[in-house]
C-alpha positions as CSV (number, residue, x, y, z in Angstrom):
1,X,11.7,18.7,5.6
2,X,13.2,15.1,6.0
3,X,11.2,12.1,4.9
4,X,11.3,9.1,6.8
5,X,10.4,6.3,4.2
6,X,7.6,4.1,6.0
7,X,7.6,1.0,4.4
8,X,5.2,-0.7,7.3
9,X,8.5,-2.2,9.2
10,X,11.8,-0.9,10.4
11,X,12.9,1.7,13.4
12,X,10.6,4.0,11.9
13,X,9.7,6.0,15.7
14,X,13.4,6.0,17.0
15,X,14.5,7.8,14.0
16,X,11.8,10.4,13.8
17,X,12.4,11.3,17.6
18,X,16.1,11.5,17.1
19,X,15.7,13.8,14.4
20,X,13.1,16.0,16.1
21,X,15.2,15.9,18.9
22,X,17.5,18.0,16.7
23,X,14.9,20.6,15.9
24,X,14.6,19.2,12.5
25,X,11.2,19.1,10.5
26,X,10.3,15.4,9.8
27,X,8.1,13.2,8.8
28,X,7.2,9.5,8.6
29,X,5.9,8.6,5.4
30,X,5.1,6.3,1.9
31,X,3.1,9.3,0.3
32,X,5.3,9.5,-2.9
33,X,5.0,13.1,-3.4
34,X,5.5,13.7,0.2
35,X,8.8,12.2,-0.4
36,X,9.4,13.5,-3.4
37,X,9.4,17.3,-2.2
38,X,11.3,16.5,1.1
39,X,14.9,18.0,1.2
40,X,16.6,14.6,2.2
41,X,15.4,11.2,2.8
42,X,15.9,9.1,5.2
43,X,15.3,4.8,4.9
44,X,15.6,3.4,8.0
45,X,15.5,0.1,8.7
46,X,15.2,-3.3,10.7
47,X,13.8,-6.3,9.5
48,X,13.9,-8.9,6.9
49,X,15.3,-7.9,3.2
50,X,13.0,-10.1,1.4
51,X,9.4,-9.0,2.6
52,X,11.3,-5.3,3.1
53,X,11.5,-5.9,-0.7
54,X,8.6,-6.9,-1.6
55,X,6.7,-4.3,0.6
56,X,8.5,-1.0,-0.9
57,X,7.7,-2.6,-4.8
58,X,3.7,-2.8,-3.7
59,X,4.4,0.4,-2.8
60,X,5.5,1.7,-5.4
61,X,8.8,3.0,-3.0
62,X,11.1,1.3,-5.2
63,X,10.4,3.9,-8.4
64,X,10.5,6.8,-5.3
65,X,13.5,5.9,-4.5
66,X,15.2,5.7,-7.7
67,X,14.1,8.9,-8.7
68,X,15.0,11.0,-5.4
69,X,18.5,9.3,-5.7
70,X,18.7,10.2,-9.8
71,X,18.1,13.9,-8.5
72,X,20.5,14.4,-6.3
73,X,18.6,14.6,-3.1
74,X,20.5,13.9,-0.2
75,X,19.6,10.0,0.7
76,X,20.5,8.0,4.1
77,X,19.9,4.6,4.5
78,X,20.3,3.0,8.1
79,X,20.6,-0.5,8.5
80,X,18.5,-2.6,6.0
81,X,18.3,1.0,4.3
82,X,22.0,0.3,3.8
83,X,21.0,-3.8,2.7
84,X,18.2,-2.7,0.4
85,X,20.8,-0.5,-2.1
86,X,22.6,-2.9,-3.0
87,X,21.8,-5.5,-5.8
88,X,20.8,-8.4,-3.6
89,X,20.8,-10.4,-0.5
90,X,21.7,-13.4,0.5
91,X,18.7,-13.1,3.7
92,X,15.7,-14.9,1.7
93,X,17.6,-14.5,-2.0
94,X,16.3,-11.3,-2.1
95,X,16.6,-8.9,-5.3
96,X,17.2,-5.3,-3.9
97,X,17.3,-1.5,-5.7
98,X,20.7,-2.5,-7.4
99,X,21.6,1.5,-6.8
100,X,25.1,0.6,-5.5
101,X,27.2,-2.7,-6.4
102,X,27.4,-5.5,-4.8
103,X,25.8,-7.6,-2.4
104,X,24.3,-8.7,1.1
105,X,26.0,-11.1,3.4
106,X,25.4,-13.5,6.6
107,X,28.1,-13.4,8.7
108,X,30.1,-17.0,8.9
109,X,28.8,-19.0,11.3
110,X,32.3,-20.1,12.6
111,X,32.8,-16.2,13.4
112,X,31.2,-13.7,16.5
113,X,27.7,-14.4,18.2
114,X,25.3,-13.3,15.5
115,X,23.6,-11.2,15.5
116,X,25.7,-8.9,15.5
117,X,24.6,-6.8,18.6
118,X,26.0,-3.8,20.5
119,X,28.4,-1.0,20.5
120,X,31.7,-1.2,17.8
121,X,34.2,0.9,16.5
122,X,34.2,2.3,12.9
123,X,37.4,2.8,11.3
124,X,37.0,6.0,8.9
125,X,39.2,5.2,6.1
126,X,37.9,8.8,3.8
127,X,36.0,11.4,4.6
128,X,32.5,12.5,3.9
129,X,31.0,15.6,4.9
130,X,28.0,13.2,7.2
131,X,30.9,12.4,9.6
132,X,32.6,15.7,10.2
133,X,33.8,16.3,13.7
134,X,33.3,12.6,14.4
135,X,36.0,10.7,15.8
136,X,37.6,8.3,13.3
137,X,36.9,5.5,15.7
138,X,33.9,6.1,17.3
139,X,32.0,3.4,18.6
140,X,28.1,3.0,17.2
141,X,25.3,0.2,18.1
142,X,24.8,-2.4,15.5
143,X,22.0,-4.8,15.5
144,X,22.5,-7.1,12.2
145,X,23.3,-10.6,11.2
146,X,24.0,-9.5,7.6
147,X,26.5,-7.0,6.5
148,X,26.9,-5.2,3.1
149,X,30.0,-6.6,0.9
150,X,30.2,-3.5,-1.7
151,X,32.0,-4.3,-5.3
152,X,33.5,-1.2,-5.7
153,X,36.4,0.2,-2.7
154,X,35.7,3.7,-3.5
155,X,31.7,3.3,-2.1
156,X,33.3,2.0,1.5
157,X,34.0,4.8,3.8
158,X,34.1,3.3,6.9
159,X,34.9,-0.4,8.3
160,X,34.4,-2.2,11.4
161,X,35.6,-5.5,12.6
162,X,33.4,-8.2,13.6
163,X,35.1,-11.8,13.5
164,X,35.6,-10.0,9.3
165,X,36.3,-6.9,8.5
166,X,33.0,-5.4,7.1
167,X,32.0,-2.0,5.1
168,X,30.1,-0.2,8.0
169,X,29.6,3.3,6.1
170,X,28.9,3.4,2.1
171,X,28.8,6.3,0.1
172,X,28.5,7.5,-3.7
173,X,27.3,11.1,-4.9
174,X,23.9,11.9,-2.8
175,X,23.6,8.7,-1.0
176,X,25.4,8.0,2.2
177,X,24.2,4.6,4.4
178,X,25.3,3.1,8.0
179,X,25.1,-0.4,8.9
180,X,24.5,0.9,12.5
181,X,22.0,2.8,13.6
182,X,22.9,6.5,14.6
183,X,19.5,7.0,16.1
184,X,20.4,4.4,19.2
185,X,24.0,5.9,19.1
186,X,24.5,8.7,21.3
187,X,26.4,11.7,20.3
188,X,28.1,10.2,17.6
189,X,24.6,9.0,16.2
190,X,23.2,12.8,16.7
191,X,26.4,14.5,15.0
192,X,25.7,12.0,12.3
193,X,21.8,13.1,11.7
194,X,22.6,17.0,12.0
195,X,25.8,16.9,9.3
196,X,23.1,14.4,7.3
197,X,20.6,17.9,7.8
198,X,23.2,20.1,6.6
199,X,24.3,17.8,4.1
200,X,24.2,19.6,0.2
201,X,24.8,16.0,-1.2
202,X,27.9,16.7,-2.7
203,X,31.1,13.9,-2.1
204,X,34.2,13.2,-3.7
């Protein structure tokens, strides 16, 4: 079974139907040992980092989280479940999990329209076993106005270009995360979710 973190925000719906839609068991949820017994996790995610933040520490999602991650299950995050990994934000100064370095930015101003909004490329630059048999420049929808600058070039696996060019698909270990969101992203997006179901959480 796939948990769907419900942290009382995000795309929460459009992910679970996606995922049904592929036949496979799922469930929306902040029960910690409902997520601690799933077989991957999924944390989706629109909204604002800061109250994201301070929402999954009432919870109590934060600890989760780290834990499910520390044991190797196989974790997705999906837009500010991307953000949220990282060790902060620049949206409302926020202080996120700190699971993989670096940090969240705004887009320049003197750049693209933000938000960023719409179909874009990704440019695989390595391979990961979540986007086998996808084209290396597919085209996903995006909906952000802040995009993930990781430390470390080894975590980015796939790039897009918006006015910069931005990390659009991190990866370490168990934990794979899109800055777009496969579940509004056609074929591509469903390929994505079924290798994420099939996924052993091995990379690299």
């Amino acid at each position: 079974m796939i948990a769907v973190i419900d942290y009382r925000a995000g795309n929460l719906r459009s992910v679970h139907r996606a995922v049904q839609h592929l036949g496979i068991a799922c469930s929306i949820t902040s029960d910690a040992a409902k997520i601690r017994s799933a077989s991957r996790v999924i944390f989706p995610g629109v909204g604002a980092a800061g109250s994201a933040m301070e929402t999954i520490r009432a919870l109590k999602l934060d600890e989760v989280i780290r834990e499910v991650i520390s044991r190797g299950i196989p974790f997705l995050g999906i837009c500010l479940g991307t953000q949220i990994i990282l060790d902060g934000s620049e949206e409302d100064s926020a202080r996120c999990l700190g699971i993989i370095p670096g940090m969240v930015r705004r887009f320049p101003e003197a750049g693209e329209k933000i938000p960023h909004m719409g179909w874009n490329t990704i440019e695989v630059i390595k391979d990961h076993p979540v986007l086998q048999g996808i084209d290396t420049h597919a085209q996903f929808y995006f909906v952000h106005s802040f995009y993930p600058d990781a430390a470390n070039v080894e975590n980015i696996v796939a790039q897009t270009e918006y006015g910069i060019t931005f990390p659009s698909v991190l990866a370490r270990d168990n934990i794979v995360a899109t800055q777009f969101h496969p579940e509004k992203s056609g074929r591509y997006g469903l390929s994505l979710l079924k290798n994420f179901s099939l996924w052993d959480g091995s990379w690299g």
